[in-house]
RORODO-185638 format. One record per atom (N, C-alpha, C): x, y, z; residue in one letter. Coordinates in steps of 0.1 Angstrom, whole numbers, plus 2048, in hexadecimal, padded with zeros to 3 digits. Layout:
N
XYZA...
This chain:
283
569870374X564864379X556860372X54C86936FX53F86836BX53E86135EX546869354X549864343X54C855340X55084F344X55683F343X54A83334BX540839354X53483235AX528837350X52A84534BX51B845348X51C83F339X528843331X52C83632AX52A829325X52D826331X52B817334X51A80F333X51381D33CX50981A339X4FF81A32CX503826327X4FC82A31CX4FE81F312X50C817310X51180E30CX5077FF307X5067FD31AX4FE7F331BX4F07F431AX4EB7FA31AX4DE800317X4D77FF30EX4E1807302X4E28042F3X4E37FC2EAX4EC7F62F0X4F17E82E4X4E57DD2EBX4E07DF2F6X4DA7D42FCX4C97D52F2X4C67E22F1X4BB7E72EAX4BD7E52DDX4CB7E92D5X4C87E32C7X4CC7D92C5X4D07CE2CFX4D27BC2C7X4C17BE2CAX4BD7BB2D2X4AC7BC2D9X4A37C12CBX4A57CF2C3X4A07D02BCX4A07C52ACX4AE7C52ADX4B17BF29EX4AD7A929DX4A97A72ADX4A979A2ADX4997972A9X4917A22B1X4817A22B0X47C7A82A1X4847A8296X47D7AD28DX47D7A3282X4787A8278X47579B26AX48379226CX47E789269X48B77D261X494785259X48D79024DX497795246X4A079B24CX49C7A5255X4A57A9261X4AF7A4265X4AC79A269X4B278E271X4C178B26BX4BB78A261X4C4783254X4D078E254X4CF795251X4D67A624DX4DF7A7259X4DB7A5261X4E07A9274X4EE79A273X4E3794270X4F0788270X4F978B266X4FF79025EX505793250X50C79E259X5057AB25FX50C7B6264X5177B0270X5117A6276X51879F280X52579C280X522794275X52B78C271X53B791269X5367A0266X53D7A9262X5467AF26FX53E7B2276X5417BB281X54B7B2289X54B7A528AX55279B292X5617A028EX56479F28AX5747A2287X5767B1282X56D7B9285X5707C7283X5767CE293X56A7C529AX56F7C42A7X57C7C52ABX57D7B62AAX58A7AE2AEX5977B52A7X5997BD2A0X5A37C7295X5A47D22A0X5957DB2A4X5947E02B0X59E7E12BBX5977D32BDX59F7D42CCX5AE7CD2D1X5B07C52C1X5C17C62C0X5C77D22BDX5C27DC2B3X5CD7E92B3X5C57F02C2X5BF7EF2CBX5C17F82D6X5C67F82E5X5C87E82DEX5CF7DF2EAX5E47E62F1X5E67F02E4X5F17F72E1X5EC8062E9X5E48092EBX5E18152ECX5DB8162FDX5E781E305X5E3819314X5DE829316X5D383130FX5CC840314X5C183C319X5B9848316X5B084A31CX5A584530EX5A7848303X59E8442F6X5A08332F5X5AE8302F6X5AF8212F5X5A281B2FFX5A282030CX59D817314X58B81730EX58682130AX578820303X57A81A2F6X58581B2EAX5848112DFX5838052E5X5898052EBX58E7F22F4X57E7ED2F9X57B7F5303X56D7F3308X55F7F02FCX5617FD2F4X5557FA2EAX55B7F12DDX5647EB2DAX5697E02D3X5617D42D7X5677D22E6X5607C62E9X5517C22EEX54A7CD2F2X53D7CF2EFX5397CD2E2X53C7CE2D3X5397CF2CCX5397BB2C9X5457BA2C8X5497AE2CBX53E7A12D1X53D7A42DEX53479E2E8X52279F2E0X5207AB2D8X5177AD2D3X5127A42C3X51F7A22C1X51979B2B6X51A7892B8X51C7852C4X51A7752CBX50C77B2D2X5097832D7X4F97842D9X4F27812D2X4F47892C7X4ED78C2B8X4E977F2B2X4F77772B2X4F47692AAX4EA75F2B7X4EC7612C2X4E47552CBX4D275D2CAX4D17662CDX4C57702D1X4BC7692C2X4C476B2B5X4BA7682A8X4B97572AAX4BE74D2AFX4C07462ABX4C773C2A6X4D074129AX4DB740297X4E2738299X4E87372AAX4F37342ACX4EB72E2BCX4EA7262C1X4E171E2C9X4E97122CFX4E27062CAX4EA6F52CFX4E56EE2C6X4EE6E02C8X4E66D52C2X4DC6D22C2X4D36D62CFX4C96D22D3X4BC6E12D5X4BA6E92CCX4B16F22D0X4A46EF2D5X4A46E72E3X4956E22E4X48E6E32EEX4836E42F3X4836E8302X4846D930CX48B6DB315X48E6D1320X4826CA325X4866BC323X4786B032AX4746B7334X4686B9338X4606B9341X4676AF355X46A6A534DX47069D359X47B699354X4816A5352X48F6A1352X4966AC360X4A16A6368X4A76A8373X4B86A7371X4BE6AB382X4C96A8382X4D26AC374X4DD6A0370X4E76A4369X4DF69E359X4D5699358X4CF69934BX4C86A5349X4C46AA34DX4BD6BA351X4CC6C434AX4D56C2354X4E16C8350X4E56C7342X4E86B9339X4EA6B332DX4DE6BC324X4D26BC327X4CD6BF31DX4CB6D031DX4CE6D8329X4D76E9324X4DF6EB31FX4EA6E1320X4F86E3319X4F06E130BX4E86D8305X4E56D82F3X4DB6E02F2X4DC6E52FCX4D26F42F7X4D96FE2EFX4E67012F4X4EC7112F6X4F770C2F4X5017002F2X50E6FB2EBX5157022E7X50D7072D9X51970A2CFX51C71C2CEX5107222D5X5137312DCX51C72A2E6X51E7252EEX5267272F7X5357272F7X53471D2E6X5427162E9X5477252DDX53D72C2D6X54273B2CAX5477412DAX53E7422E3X54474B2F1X5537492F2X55473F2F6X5607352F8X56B73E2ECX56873D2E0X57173B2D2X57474B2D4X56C7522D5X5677602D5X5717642DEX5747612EBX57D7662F6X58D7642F0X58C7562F0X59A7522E8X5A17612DFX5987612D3X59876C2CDX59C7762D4X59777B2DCX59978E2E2X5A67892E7X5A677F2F2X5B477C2FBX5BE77C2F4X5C07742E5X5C87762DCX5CF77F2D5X5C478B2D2X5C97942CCX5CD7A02D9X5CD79D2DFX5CA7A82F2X5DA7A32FAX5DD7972F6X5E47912FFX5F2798304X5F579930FX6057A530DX6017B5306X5F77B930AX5F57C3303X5F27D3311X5F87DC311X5FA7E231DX5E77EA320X5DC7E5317X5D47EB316X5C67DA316X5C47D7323X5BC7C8320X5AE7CD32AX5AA7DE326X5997DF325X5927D6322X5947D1312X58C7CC30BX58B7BB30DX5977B7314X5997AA316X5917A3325X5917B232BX5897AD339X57A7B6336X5757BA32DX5697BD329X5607B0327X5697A831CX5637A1316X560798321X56D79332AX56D787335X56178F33DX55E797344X55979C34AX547797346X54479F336X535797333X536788331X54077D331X54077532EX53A76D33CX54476E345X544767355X53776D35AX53077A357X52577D35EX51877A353X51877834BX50D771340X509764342X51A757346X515750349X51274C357X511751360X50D755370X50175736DX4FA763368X4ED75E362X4E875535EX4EE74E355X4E4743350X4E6738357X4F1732363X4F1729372X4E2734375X4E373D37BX4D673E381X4CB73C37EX4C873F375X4BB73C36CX4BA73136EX4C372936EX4C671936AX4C0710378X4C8715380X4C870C38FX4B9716394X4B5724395X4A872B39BX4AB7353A1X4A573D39DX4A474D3A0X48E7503A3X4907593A9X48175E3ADX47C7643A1X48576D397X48177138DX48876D381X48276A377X48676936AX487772360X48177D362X483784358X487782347X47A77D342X47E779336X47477932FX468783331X45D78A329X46178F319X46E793316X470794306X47978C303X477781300X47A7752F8X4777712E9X4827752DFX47C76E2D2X4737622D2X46C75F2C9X4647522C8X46E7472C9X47774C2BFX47E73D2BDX48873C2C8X48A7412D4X4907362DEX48673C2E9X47A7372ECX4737382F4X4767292F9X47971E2F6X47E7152FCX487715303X492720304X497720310X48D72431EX48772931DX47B72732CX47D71D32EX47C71332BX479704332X4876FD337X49070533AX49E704342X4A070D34AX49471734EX496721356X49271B365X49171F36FX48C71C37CX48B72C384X47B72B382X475735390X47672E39DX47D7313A2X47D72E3B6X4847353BDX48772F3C8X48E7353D1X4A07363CBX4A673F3D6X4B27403CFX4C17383CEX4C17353C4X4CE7293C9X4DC72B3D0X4E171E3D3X4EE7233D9X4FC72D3D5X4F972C3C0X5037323BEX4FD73F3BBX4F47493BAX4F07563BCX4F775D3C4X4FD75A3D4X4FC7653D7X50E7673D8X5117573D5X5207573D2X5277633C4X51D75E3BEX5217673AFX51F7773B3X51877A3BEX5147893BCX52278F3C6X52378A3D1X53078C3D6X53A78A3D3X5417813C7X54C7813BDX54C78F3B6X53F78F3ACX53F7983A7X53F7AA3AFX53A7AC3BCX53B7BD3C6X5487BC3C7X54F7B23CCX55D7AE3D2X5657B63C2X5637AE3BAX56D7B23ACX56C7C03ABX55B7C73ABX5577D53A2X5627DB3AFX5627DA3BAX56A7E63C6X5737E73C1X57E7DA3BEX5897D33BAX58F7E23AFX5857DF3A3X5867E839AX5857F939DX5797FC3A5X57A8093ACX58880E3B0X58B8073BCX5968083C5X5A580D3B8X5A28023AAX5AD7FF3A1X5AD80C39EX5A581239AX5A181E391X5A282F396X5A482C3A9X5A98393AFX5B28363B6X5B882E3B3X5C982E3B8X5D68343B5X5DD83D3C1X5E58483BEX5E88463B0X5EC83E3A9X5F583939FX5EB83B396X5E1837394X5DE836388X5DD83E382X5E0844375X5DE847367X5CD847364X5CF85335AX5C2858356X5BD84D34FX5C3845348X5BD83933DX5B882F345X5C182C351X5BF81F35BX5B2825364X5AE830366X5A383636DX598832364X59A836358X59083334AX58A82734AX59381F345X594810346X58A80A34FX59180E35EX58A804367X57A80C36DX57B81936EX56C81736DX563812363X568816356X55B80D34CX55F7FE352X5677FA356X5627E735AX55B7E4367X55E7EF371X5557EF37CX5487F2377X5457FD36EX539800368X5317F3367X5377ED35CX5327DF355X5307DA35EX5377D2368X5387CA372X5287CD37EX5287DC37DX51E7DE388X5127DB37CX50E7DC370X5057DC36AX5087CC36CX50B7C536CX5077B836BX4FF7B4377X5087B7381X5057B6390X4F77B638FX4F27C3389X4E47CC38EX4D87C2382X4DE7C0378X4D67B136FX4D27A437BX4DD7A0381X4DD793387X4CE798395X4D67A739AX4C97AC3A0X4BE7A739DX4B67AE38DX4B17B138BX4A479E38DX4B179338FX4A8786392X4A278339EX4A67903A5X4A178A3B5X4927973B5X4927A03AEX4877A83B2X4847AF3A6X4727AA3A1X46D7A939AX46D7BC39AX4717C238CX4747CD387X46A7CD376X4667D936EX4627D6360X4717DA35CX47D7D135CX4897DA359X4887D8346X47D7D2344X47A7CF333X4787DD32CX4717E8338X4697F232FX47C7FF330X4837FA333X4917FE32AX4937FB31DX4917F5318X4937F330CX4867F1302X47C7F930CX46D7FB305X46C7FD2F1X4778052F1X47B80D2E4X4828032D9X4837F92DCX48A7F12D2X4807E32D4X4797E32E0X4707D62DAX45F7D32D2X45A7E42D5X4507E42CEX4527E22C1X4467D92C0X4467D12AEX4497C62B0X4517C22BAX45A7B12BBX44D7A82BEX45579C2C6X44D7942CBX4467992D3X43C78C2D8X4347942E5X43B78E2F1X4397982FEX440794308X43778730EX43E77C315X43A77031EX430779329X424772330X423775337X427772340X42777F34DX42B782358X42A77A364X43477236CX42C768375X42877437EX41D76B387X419771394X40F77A38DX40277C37FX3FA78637EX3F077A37DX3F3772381X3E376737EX3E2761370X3EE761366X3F075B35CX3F874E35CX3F3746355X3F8735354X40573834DX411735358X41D73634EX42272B348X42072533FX426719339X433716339X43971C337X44B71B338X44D719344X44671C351X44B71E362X45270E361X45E70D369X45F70036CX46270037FX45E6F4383X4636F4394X46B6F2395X4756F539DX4866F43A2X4866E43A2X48F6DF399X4936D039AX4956C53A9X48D6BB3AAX48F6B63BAX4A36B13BAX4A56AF3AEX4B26B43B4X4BC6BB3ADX4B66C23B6X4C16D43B3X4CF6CF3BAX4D06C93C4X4DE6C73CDX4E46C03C1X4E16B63B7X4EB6B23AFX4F26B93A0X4E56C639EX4E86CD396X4F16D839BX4F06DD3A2X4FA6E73AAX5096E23ABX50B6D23ADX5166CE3B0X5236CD3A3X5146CC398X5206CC38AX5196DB385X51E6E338AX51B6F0389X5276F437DX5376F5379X53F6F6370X53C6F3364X5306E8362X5316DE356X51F6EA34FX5176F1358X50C6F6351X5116FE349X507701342X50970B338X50271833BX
């Protein structure tokens, strides 16, 4: 049971530390990372079509670290910059409601819509395939990434976003410190409900050593997201995790609540009831 969680973690830990590393360093960097990326995209996707055949115990970790790999390199391209919106700009000051909404979507567009293209992809080559780790890996960071950024969006107590490249520190100015909104606690109970779902999947008489495999690395994932979404309601340094890949980067934002002027802070929009309502259409 232990080997497929601690996995999981080491997993996310890692890959989270080296996009983290390779985003905060020279341009030249940058550049190289994007080239290795872009390589790596369909090395992936080769991946996790030939293991999509393969219903063991190895399949289910190819399948899993395929699409991590995968998911890593759409990080890769939004984190440098790269791959962003029409509009990389920070949000009017008095801008509200569904113009507020209009101008996040041309923040983060055209990452969303590679998200979008990106899934297509795995589901495609995954589709009918007796081994779809990799297909609910991917959906898995996809639906809880963007659950994140509704929260951020609509207000959370914590932001957590002290290591931010320079060049999208304008997303701050779409963030909201406040109280907590109505779709938070919806998403966290969707998501306990699912990880048991998978638990429950993964020690059932029936299942097979691979289907045990399998579904704990996605409960794994699943609870690491959970414990991210956590991590917006109670201020944690969960930054000094990846201590080791940001020294040398940028400098971190300061901290709200130490007696520092945060410029980015914005107040919960006076109307949040109309942004919550077209909640489907954020980004």
């Amino acid at each position: 049971m232990a080997p497929p969680i601690l996995y999981a973690l080491f997993v996310w830990w890692f890959s989270t530390g080296i996009v983290l590393l390779l985003v905060l360093r020279r341009r030249r960097t940058i550049v190289w990372s994007l080239v290795g990326a872009a390589v790596l995209f369909p090395v992936s996707l080769y991946w996790l079509a030939r293991s999509g055949a393969d219903d063991s115990v190895t399949g289910a970790y190819v399948a899993f670290t395929a699409a991590i790999l995968l998911w890593g390199t759409q990080e890769l391209a939004f984190l440098t910059g790269f791959l962003t919106g029409p509009r990389p700009l920070p949000c009017p000051p008095a801008s509200h409601g569904l113009r507020r909404v209009a101008y996040a979507i041309g923040a983060i567009l055209y990452h969303e819509l590679a998200l979008i293209g990106s899934g297509a992809a795995v589901a495609a080559v995954t589709f009918g395939t007796v081994n779809q780790v990799g297909f609910f890996t991917f959906l898995i960071l996809w639906v809880m990434r963007l659950s994140a950024k509704l929260n951020l969006f609509l207000g959370v107590p914590v932001l957590n976003d002290a290591v931010m490249p320079d060049h999208l520190t304008f997303l701050r100015s779409y963030f909201v410190r406040g109280a907590v909104n109505r779709l938070f606690p919806l998403a966290m109970i969707v998501s306990i409900l699912a990880t048991v779902m998978l638990i429950q999947r993964a020690f059932a008489a029936e299942a097979s050593a691979a289907t045990l495999a399998g579904s704990l690395l996605l409960a794994a994932l699943l609870a690491l997201a959970i414990l991210e979404h956590g991590f917006m309601m109670v201020r944690l340094p969960v930054d000094a995790l990846w201590r080791w890949s940001t020294l040398g980067g940028v400098q971190s934002a300061p901290a709200a609540g130490n007696g520092s002027t945060d410029i980015h802070r914005r107040d919960p929009p006076r109307e949040l009831g109309d942004v919550e309502r077209v909640l489907p259409t954020v980004p």
